[in-house]
C-alpha positions in Angstrom: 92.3 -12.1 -39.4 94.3 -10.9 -36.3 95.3 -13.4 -33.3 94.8 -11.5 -30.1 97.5 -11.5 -27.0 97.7 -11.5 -24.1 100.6 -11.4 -21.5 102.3 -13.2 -19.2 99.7 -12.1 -16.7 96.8 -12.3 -19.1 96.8 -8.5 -19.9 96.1 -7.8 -23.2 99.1 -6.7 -25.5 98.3 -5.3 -29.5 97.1 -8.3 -32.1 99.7 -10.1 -34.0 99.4 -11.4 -37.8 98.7 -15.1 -38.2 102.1 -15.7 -39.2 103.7 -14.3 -36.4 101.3 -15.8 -33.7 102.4 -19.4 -35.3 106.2 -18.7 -35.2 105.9 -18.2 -31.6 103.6 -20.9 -30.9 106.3 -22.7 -33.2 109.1 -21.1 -30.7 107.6 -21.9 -27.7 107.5 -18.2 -26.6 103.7 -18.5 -26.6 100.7 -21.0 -25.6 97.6 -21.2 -26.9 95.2 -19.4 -24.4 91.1 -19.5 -26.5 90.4 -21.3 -29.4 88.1 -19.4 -30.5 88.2 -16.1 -31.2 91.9 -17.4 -31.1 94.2 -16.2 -28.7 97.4 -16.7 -27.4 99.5 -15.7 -24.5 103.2 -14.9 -24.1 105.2 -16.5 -21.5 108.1 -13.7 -21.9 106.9 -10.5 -22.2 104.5 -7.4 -20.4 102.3 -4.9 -21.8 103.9 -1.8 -22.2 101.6 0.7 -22.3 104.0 3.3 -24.5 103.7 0.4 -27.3 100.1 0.0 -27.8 98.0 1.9 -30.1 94.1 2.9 -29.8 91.7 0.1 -30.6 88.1 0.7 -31.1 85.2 -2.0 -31.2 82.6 -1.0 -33.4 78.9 -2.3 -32.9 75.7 -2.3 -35.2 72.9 -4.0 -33.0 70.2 -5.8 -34.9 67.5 -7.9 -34.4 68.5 -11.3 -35.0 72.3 -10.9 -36.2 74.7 -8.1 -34.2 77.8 -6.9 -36.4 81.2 -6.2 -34.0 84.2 -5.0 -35.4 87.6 -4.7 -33.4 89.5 -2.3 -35.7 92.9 -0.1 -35.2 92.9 3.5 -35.8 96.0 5.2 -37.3 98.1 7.7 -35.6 98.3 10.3 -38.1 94.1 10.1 -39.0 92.0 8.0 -36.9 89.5 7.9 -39.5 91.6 5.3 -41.1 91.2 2.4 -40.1 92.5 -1.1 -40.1 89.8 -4.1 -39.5 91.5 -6.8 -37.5 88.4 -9.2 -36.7 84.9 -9.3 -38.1 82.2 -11.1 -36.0 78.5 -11.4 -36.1 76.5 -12.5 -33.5 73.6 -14.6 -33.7 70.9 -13.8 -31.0 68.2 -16.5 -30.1 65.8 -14.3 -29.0 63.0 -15.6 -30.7 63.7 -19.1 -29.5 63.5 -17.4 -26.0 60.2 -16.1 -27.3 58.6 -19.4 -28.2 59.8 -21.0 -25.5 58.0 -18.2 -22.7 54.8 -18.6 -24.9 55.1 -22.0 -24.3 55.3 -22.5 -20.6 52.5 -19.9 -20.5 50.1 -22.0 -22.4 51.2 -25.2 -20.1 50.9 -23.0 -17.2 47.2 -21.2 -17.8 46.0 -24.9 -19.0 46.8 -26.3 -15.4 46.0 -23.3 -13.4 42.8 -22.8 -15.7 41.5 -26.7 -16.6 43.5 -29.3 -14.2 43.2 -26.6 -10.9 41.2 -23.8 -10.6 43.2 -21.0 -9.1 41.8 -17.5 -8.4 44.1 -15.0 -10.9 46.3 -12.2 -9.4 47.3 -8.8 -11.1 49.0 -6.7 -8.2 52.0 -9.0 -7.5 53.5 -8.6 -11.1 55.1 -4.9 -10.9 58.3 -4.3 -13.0 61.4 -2.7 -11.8 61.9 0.6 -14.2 64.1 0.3 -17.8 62.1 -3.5 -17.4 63.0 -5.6 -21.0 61.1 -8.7 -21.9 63.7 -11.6 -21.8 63.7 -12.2 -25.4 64.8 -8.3 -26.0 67.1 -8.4 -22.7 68.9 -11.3 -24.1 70.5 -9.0 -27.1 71.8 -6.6 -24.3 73.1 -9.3 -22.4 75.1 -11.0 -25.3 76.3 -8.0 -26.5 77.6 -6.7 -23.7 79.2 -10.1 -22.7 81.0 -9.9 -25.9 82.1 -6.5 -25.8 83.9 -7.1 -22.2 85.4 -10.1 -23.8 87.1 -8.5 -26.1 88.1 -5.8 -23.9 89.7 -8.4 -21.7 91.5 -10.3 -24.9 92.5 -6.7 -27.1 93.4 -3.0 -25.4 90.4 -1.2 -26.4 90.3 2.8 -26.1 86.6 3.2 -27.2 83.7 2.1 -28.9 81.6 3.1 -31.4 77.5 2.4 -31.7 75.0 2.5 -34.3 72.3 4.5 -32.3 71.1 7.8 -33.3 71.3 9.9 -36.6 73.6 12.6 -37.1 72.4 15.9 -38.7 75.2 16.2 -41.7 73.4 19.1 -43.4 73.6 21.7 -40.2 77.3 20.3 -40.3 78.0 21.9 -43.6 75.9 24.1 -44.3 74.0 25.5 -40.9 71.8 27.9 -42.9 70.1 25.1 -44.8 66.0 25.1 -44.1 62.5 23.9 -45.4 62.8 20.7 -48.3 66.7 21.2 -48.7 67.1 20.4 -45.0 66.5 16.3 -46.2 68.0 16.4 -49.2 71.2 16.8 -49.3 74.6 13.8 -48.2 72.2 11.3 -46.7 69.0 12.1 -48.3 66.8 8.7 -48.6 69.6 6.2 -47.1 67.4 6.3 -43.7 64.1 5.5 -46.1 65.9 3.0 -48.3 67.4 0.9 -45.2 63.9 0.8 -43.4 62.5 -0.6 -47.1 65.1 -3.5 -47.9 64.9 -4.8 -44.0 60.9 -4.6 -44.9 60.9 -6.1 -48.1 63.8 -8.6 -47.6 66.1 -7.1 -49.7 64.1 -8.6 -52.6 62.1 -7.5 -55.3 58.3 -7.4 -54.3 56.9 -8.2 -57.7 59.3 -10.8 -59.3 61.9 -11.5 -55.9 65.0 -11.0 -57.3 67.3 -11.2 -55.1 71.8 -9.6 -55.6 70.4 -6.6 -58.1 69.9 -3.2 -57.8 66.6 -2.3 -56.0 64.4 0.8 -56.7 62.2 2.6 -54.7 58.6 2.1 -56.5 55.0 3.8 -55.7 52.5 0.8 -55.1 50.1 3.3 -55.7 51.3 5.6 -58.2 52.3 9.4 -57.7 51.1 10.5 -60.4 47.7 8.8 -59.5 47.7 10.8 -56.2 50.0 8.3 -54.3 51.5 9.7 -51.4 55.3 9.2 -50.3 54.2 7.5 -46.8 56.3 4.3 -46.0 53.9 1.9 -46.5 52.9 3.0 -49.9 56.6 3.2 -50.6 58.0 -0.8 -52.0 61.5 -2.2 -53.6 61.6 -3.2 -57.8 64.5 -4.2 -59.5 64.7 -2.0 -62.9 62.8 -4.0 -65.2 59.7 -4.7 -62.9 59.7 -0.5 -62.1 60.0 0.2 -65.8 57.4 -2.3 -66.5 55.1 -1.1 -64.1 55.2 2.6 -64.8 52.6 4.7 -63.2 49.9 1.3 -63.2 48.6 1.2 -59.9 49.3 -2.1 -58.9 46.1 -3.5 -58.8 46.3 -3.3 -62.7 50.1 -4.4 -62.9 49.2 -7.4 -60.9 45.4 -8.3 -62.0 46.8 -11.9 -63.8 48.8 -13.0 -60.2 46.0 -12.2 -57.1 48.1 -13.8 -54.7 51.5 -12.2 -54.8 49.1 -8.4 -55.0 47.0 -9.8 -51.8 50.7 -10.6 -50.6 52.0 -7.2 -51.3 49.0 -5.3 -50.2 49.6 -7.4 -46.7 53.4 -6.6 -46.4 53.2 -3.3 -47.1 51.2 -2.6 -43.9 52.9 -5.3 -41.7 54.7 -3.3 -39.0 58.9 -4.2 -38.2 59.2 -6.4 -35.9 62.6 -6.3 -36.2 63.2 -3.2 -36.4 61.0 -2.9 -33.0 63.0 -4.9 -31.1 66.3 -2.8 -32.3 64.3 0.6 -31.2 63.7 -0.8 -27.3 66.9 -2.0 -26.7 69.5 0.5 -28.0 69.1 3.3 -25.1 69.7 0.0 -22.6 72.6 -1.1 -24.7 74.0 2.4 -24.8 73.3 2.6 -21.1 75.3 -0.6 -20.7 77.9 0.3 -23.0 78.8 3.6 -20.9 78.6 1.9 -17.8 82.0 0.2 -19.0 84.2 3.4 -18.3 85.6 3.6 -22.2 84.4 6.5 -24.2 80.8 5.9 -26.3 80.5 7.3 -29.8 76.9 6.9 -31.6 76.5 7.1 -35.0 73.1 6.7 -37.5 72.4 3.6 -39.8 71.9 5.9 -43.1 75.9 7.4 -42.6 77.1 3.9 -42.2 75.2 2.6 -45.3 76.3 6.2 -47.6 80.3 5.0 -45.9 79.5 1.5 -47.1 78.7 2.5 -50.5 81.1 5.0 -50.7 83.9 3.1 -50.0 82.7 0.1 -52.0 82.0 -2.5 -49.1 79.9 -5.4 -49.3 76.8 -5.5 -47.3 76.7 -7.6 -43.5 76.1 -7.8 -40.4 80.3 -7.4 -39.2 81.4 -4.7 -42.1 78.6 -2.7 -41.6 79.9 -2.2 -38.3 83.1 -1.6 -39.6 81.1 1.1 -41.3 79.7 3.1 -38.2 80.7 6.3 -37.2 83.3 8.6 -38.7 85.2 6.7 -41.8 87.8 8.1 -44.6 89.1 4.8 -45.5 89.1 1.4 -44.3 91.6 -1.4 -44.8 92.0 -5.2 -44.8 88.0 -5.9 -44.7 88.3 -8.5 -46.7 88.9 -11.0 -44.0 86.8 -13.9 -42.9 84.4 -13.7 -40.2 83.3 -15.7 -37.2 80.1 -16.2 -36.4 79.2 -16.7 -32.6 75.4 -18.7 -32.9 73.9 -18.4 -29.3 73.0 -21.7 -28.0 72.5 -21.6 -24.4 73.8 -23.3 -21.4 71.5 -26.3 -21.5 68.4 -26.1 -19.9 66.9 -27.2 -16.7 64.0 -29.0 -17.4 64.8 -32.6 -17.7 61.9 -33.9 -19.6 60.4 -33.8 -23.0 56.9 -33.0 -23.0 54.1 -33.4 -25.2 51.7 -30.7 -26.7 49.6 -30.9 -23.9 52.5 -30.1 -21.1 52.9 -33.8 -19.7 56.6 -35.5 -19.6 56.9 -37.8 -22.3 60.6 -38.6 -21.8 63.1 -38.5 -19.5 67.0 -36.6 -19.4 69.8 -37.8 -17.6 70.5 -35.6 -14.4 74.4 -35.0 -14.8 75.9 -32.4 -17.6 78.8 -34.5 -18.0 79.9 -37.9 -19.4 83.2 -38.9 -19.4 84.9 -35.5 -19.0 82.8 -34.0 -22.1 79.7 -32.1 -21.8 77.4 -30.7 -24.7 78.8 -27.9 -26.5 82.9 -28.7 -26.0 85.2 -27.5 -29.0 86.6 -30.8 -29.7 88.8 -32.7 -31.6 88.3 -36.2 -32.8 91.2 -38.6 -34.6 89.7 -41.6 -35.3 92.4 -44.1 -36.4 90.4 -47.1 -38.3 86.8 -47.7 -39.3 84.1 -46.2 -41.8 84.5 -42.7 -39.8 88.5 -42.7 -39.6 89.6 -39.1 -40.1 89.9 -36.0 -37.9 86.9 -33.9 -37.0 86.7 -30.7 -35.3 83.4 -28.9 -34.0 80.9 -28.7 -31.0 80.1 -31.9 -29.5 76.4 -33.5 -28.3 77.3 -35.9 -25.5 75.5 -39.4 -25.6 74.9 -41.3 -21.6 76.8 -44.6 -23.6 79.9 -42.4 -24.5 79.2 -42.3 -28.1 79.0 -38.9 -29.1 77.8 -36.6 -32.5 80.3 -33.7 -33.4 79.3 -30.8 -35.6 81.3 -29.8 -37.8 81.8 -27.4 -40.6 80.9 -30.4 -43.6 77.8 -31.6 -41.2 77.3 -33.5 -38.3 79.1 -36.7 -37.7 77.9 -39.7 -35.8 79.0 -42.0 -33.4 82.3 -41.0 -32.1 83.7 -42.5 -29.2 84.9 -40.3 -26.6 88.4 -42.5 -26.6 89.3 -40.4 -29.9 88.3 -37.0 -28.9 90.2 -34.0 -27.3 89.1 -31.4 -25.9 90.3 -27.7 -27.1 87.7 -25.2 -25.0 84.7 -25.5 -22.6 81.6 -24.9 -23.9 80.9 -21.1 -23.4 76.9 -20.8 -24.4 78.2 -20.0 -28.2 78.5 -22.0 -30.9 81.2 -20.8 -33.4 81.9 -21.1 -37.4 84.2 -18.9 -39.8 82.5 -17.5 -43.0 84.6 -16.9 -46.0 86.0 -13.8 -47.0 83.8 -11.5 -48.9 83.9 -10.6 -52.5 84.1 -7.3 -54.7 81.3 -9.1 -56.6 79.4 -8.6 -53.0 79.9 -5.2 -52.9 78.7 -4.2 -56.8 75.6 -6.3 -55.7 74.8 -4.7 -52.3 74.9 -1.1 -53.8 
């Protein structure tokens, strides 16, 4: 993947290979400025604005996982496109979630059982575009990534997966009645709403990496209607073995996996909820930034991912969004950015009823480290001798726990480690590159 640049005077220049980035390190024409997403800055050299070339960051916001793409458009036809760095971000809204029910069961317990308090409604108004904290948090990291990269890569525009675009008035404006949704995109709004429903699995034997159909629970021929919650996924054999059964029939020797499917197939998206309420606020955000906003639909980026043969995530479906011919050099690894937080306030453990149980130490740091550093540990002699490089979990005696890529390891002494970059709130891991095999399996 691409190294970003910066400057002299930390303004960002175009990204460099790997190769290049380590013969100037190598040089000692450049330092290293972020570990991660690595970046390095130039101690000879100014940005130019005649030599850079327009940079897009592409976004396709989701519920628990966020796709961002930073690709280069070229010259001649800026719907080719060059990927240089695949990232998904991990949200922790739902911890955020569990953690607000929490305190409001310790709080109505003591207000309710240990003091009586008289309960008050008109001192709880909310300022308009209001978010619960779980949904605001997506916006928030997001956005915080999208003007990082703008300061680390000279980025022209951005591109969002927001709204649907109406291909069929495009090419043909006389179109009407049925043909109006059938046509380019016919079904790929449907079929994504079904595999984030259904897991991308198989509701009848869960097969998982094969071709999904779109199957009647109850059949059409039977009177079955083509609502969304009669609609369910089947891999070939299951759909060819069921037929036009209705599935009470197909399913009358395993009860518990019908009950199941009967369940699921009414169960509203939570996920795709949470994606609904905050996309106007992250478009809002977004164009508050100054750069130009283009908004795409989720059923064009899946027909571009299947048309140009891509696997399916979270990072090359937003390399997907918007208007696409061709891309190039996908196949690149990705780095995942896993929310974790700052730390947290509270310095005691409680127990299930709300009282302290335990006490934490009061200061963040111990001996120069604090919990979630980028370190590196060379441990010279012992059962642990080796080098270890991950996030670090600080210990009040000094011995610490570093997680790295193979697992967490134990018991290092903060003599061996080094630090390589602050902890930022993210914890950060590179995923290997994807596969063709990915990409026959996710169409």
């Amino acid at each position: 993947m691409a190294v970003l640049v910066l400057d002299k005077r930390k303004k960002p220049l175009m990204p460099c290979s790997e190769k290049r980035a380590r013969l100037l390190l190598e040089r000692g024409r450049a330092v290293v400025h972020r570990m991660r997403p690595f970046t390095i800055r130039l101690k000879d050299r100014t940005v130019e604005e005649s030599a850079l070339q327009p940079i897009q960051i592409k976004i396709d916001p989701g519920s628990k996982t966020t796709g961002v793409t930073v690709i280069r458009e070229d010259d001649a036809d800026p719907e080719h496109q060059q990927v240089l760095m695949l990232m998904e971000i991990e949200h922790r809204g739902q911890h955020i979630k569990d953690a607000l029910t929490q305190r409001r069961a310790f709080r109505r317990r003591r207000r309710g059982q240990l003091r009586h308090r008289a309960p008050r409604f008109h001192n709880r108004t909310r300022p308009s575009g209001w978010l619960a904290p779980s949904l605001q948090h997506r916006v928030d990291t997001t956005m915080a990534w999208v003007n990082r990269l703008c300061r680390l890569a000279p980025v022209t525009g951005i591109i969002m997966e927001r709204v649907r675009f109406d291909m069929q008035t495009m090419e043909n404006p006389e179109i009407s009645g049925v043909e109006y949704q059938q046509g380019t995109l016919h079904g790929y709004e449907v079929r994504e709403y079904l595999l984030e429903k259904w897991q991308r699995c198989c509701a009848y034997c869960g097969a998982r990496n094969v071709p999904l159909e779109i199957d009647h629970i109850h059949p059409q021929s039977r009177g079955g209607s083509d609502r969304v919650s009669n609609l369910t996924l089947a891999c070939r054999d299951c759909n060819q073995a069921k037929g036009n059964q209705p599935v009470e029939v197909f399913l009358a020797d395993d009860p518990k996996r019908l009950q199941r499917i009967k369940a699921q197939a009414k169960a509203p998206l939570k996920d795709a909820a949470a994606v609904n309420s905050t996309r106007w606020a992250l478009f809002r955000q977004l164009q508050a930034t100054g750069l130009p906003v283009i908004t795409s639909s989720g059923g064009r980026t899946k027909y571009n991912r299947q048309r140009l043969g891509i696997p399916k995530t979270h990072a090359l479906d937003a390399a997907c969004v918007g208007p696409v011919t061709a891309i190039t050099h996908w196949n690149v690894p990705t780095l995942t950015v896993r929310a974790t937080g700052r730390g947290s306030y509270q310095r005691t453990r409680l127990n299930r009823f709300g009282f302290p149980r335990g006490y934490l130490m009061r200061q963040k740091q111990v001996k120069g480290f604090q919990t979630g550093d980028l370190v590196q540990a060379n441990v010279p002699t012992g059962k642990k001798a080796g080098t270890y490089q991950g996030r670090v979990a600080i210990r009040a005696t000094g011995s610490f726990n570093i997680q790295t890529r193979e697992g967490v390891v134990q018991g290092i002494s903060h003599r061996h480690c080094r630090l390589l970059q602050r902890a930022d709130g993210y914890g950060y891991a590179l995923q290997p590159k994807p596969t063709q095999e990915d990409a026959t399996r996710a169409a």
